[in-house]
ROKOL-408120 format. One record per residue (C-alpha): x, y, z. Coordinates in steps of 0.1 Angstrom, whole numbers, plus 5000, padded with zeros to 4 digits. Layout:
<atom X="X" Y="Y" Z="Z"/>
...
END
This chain:
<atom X="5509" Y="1772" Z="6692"/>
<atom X="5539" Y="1758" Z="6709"/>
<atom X="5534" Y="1743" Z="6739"/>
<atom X="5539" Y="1766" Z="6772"/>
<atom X="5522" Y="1779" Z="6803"/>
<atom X="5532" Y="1769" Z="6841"/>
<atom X="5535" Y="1737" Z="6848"/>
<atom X="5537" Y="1711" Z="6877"/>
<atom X="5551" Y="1683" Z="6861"/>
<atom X="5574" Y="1674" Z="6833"/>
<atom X="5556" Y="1673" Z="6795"/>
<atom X="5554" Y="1649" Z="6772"/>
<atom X="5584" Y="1652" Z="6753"/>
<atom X="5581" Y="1674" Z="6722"/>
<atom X="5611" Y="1686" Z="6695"/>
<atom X="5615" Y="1720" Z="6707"/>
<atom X="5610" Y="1718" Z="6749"/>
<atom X="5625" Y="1748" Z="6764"/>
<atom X="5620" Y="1741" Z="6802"/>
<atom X="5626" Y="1767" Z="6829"/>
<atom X="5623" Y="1741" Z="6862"/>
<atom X="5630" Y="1760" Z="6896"/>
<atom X="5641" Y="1733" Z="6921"/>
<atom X="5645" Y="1724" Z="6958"/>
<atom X="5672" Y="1697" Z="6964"/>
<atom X="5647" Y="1661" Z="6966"/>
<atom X="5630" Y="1634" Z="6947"/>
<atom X="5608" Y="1658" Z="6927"/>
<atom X="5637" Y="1672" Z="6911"/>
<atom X="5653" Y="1638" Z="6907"/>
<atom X="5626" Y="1624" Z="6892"/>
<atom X="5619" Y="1657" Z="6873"/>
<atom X="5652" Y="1655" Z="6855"/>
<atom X="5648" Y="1619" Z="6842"/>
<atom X="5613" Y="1621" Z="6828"/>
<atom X="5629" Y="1649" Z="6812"/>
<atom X="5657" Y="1629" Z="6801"/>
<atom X="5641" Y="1599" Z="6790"/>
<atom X="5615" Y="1620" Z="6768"/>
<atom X="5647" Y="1627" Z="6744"/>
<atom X="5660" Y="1590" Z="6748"/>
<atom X="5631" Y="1582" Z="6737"/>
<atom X="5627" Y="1603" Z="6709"/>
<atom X="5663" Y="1588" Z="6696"/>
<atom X="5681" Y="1623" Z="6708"/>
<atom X="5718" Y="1624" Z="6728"/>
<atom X="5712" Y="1639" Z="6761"/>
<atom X="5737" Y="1661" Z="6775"/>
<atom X="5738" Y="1663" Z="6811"/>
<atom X="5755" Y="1697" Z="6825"/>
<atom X="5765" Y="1702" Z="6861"/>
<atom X="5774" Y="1676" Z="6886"/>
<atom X="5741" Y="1674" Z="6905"/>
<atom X="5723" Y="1667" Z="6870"/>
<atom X="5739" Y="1640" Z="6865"/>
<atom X="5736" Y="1628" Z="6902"/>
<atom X="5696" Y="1635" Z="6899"/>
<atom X="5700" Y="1613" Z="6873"/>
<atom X="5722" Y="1584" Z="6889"/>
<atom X="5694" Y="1579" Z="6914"/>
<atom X="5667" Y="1575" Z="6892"/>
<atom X="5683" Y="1550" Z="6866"/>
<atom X="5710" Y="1522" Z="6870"/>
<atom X="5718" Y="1522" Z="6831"/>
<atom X="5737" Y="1556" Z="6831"/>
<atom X="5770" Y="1543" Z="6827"/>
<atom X="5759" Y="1520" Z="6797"/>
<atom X="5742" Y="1553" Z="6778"/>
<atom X="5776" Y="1571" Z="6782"/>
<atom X="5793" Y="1540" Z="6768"/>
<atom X="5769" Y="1543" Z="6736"/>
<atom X="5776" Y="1579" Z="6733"/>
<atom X="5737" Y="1582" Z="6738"/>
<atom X="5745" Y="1606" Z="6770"/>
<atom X="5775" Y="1627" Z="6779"/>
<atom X="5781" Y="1653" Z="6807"/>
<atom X="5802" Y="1686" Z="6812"/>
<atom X="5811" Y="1705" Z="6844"/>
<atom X="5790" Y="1740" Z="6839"/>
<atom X="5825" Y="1756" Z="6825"/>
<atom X="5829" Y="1728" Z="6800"/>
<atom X="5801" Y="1738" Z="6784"/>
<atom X="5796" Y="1776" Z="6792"/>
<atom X="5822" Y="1794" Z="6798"/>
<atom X="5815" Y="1818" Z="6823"/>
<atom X="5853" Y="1823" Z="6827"/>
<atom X="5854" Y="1850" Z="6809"/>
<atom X="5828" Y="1876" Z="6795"/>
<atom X="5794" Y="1856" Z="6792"/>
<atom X="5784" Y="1854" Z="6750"/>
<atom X="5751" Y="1844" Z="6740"/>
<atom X="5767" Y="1840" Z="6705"/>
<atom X="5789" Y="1821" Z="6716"/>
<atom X="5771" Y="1800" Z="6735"/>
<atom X="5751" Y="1790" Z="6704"/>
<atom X="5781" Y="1785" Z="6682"/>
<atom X="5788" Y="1756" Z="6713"/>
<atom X="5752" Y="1743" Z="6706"/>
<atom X="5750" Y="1739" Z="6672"/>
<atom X="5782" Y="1724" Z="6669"/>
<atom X="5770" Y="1699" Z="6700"/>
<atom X="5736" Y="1691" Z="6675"/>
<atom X="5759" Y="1686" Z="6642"/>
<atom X="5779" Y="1662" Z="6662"/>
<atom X="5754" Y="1642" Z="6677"/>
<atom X="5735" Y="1643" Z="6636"/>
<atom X="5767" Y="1629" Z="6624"/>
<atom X="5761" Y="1603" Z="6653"/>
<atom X="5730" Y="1586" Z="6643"/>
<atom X="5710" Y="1608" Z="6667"/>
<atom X="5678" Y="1628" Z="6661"/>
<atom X="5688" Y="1659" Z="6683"/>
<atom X="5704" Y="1667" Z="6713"/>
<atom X="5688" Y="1673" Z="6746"/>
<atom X="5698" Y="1693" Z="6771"/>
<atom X="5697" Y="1696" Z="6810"/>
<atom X="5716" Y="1720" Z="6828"/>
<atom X="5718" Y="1734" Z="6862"/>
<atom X="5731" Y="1770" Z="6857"/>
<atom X="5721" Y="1787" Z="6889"/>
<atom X="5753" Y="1801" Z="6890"/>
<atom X="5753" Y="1823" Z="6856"/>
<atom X="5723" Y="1836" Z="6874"/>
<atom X="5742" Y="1864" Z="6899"/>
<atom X="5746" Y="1899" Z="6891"/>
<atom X="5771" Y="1901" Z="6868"/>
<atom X="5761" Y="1874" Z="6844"/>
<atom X="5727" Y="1879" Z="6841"/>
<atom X="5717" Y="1900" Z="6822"/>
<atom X="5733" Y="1877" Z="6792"/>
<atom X="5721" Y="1850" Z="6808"/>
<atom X="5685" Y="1860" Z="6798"/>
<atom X="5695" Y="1871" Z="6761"/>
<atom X="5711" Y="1839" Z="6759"/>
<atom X="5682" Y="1821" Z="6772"/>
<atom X="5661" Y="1839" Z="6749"/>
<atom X="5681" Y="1829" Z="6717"/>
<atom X="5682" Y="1794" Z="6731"/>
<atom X="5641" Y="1797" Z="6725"/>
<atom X="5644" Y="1808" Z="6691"/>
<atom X="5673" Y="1781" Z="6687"/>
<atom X="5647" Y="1751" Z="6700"/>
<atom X="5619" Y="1767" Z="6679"/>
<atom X="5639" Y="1768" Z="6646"/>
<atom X="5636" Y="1728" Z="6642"/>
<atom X="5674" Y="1727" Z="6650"/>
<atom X="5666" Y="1695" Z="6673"/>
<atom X="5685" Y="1713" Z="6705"/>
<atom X="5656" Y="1712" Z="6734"/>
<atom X="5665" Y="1721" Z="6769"/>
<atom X="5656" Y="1717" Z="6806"/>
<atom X="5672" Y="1747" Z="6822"/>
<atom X="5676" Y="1744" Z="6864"/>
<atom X="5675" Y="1770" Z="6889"/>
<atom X="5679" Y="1767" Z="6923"/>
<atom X="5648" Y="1782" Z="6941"/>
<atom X="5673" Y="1802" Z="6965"/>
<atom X="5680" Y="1827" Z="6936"/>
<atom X="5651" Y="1848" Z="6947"/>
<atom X="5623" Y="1866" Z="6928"/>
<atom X="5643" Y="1891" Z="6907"/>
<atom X="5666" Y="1866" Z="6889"/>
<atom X="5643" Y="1840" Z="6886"/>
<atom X="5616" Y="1862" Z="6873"/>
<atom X="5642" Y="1874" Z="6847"/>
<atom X="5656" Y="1841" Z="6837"/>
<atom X="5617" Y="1823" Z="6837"/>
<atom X="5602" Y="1848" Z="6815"/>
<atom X="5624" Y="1837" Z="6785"/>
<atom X="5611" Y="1805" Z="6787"/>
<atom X="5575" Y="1790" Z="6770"/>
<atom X="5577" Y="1764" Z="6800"/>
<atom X="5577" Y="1773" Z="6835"/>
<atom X="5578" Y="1752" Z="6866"/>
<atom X="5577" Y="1773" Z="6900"/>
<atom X="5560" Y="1769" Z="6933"/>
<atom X="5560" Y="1808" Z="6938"/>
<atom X="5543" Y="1818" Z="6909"/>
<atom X="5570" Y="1832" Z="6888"/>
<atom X="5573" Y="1845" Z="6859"/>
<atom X="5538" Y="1867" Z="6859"/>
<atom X="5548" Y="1863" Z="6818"/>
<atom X="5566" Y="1845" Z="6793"/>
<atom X="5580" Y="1857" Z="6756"/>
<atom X="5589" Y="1831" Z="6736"/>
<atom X="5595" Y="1822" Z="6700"/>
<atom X="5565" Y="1805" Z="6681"/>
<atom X="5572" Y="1793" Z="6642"/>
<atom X="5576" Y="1829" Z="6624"/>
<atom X="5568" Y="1853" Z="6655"/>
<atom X="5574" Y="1864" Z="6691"/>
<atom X="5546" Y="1853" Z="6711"/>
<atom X="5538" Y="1869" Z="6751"/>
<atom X="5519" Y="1851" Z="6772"/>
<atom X="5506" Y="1859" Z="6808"/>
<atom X="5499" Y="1896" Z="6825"/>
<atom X="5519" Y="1923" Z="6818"/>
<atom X="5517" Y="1958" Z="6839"/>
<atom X="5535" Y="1986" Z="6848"/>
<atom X="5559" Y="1967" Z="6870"/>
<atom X="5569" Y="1941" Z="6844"/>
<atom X="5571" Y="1970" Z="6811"/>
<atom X="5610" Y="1971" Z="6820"/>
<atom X="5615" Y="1936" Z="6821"/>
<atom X="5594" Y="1934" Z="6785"/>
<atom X="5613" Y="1963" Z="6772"/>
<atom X="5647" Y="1945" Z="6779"/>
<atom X="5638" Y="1911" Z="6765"/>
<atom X="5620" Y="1924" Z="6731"/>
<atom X="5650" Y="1946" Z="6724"/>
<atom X="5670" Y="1910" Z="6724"/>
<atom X="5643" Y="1889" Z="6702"/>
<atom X="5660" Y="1876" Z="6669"/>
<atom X="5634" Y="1895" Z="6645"/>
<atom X="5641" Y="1905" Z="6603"/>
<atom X="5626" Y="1928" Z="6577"/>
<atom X="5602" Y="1930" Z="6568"/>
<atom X="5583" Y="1921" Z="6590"/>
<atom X="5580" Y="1912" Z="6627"/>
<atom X="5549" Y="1894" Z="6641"/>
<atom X="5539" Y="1899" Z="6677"/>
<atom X="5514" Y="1867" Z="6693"/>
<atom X="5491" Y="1879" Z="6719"/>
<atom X="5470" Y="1855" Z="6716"/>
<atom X="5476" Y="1837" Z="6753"/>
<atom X="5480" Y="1875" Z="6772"/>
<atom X="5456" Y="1877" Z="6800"/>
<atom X="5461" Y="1915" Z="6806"/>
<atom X="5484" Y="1942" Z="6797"/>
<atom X="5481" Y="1978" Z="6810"/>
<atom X="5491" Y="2012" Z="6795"/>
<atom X="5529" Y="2011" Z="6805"/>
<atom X="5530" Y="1979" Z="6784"/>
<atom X="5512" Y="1992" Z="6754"/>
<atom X="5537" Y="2023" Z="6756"/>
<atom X="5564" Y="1993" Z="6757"/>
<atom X="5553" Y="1975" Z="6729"/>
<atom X="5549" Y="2010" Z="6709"/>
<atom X="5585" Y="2019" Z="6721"/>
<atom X="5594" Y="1984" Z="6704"/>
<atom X="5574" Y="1988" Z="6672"/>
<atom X="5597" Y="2023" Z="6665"/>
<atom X="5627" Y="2012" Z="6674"/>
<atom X="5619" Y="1985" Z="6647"/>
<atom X="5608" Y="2008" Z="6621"/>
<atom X="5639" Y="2021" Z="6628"/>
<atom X="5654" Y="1991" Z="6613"/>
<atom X="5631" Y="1989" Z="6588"/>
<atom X="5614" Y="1959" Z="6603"/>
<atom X="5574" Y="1963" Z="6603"/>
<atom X="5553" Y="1949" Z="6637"/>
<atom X="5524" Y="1929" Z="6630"/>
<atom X="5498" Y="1927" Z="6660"/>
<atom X="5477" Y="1891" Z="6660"/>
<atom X="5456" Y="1880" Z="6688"/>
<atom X="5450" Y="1911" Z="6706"/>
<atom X="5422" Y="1917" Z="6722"/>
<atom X="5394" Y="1940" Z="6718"/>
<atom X="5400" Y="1961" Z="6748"/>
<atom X="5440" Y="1964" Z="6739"/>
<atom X="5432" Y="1975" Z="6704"/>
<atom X="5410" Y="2001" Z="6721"/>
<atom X="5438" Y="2012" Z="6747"/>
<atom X="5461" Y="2012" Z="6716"/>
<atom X="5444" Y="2043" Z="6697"/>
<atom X="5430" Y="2061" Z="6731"/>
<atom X="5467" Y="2064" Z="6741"/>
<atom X="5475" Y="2076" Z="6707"/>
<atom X="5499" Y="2045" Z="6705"/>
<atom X="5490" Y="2054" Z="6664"/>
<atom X="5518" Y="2084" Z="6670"/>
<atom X="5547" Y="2065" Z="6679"/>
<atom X="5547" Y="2038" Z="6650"/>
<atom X="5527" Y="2027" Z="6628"/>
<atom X="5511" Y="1985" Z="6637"/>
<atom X="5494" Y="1964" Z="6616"/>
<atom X="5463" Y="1948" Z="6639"/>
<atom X="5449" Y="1918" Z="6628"/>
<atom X="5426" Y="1896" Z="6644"/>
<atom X="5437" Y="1856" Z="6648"/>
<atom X="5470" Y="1843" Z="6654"/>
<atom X="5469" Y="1824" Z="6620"/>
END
């Protein structure tokens, strides 16, 4: 599986990183951004710095900034240079700016592009909620083997609610309050949860699934790292599984666990659509 879970420092660099790090202002996120950073110089990849205080974190940590920009092996952009949050918010959009980003730094001579961005500010309100379908399509982007891997940056002062909602679309996690209770995340072919689930997260789960890139015929669900889920989010992922019928699009269950299945048919989960069980995530 790909790598994810809560973590309290930055991996070891990987081809598909998709990074949710909530940050104080101080040396741990300073020196968080340029492990990040020199994981995808060393992996031959362009970094892309966005937001002034990035590229700051990054100043203090390494005196050869200037010379990477002059190589073309780093560039920055102000937060509206590279998302513009002008006007309406577009996931699509968004990723139309990425995959151009990864063809021109191909063209290059680099191996990817990697990303880190602080876009606290796309986290208010009004934004949001596309925020966290974008952030969601970035997964499946990373996971794709486009080469785009990301370190996304929140500012702890955000608060529970939006940086629940933004840290649950990511497979990596760093937080010192113990946010995201779970993650969804893109793994190869499938969707994968990981984490507890329960009646107060069911919405939250509701809203992300009904963004997840998935195609007939068939969908496959990952529950293979869920520690719990109750009966509101087996009525969630039922409510999911019909609205994919719907579409023609078939769910395939793998990883679940014993106790789930069993919740599954008491509830009469059966009814609402019909889910292929099966037992390991292959």
């Amino acid at each position: 599986m790909r790598a994810h879970g809560v973590v309290g420092e930055v991996p070891a660099a990987g081809p598909a990183d998709h990074l949710c790090w909530v940050y104080e202002d101080g040396p741990e996120f300073d020196e968080a951004v340029a492990q990040f950073s020199a994981g995808g110089l060393d992996r031959g990849e362009r970094l892309l710095l966005v937001g002034e205080c990035i590229v700051d974190s990054l100043h203090s940590q390494r005196d050869d900034v200037d010379a990477l920009i002059a190589r073309g092996a780093l560039e920055t952009r102000t937060l509206d240079g590279a998302y513009d949050s002008t006007t309406e918010f577009a996931p699509d959009r968004q990723l139309a700016f990425y995959e151009a980003e990864i063809r021109r730094a191909h063209a290059d001579g680099f191996t990817g592009l990697r990303v880190v961005a602080e876009v606290s500010a796309l986290a208010d309100d009004e934004h949001r909620p596309a925020l966290v379908r974008w952030e969601h399509l970035a997964d499946d982007f990373a996971a794709s083997g486009s080469g785009f891997s990301a370190m996304c940056a929140y500012r702890a002062e955000l608060g529970s609610e939006a940086l629940t909602d933004v840290a649950t679309v990511h497979p990596l996690v760093h937080s010192h309050d113990g946010v995201p209770p779970f993650r969804v995340f893109v793994d190869d072919d499938r969707i994968a949860l990981a984490g507890s689930i329960d009646t107060f997260g069911s919405g939250r789960l509701s809203r992300v699934l009904a963004t997840s890139s998935v195609r007939p015929p068939t969908a496959v669900l990952d529950l293979g790292a869920v520690d719990f889920v109750d009966v509101a989010a087996c009525r969630t992922l039922a409510g999911w599984a019909r609205g994919l019928a719907e579409r023609s699009i078939a769910l395939e269950v793998v990883g679940a666990s014993a106790l789930t299945r069993r919740m599954w048919h008491v509830l009469g989960l059966d009814s609402v659509a019909a889910v292929r069980f099966r037992d390991q995530a292959a």
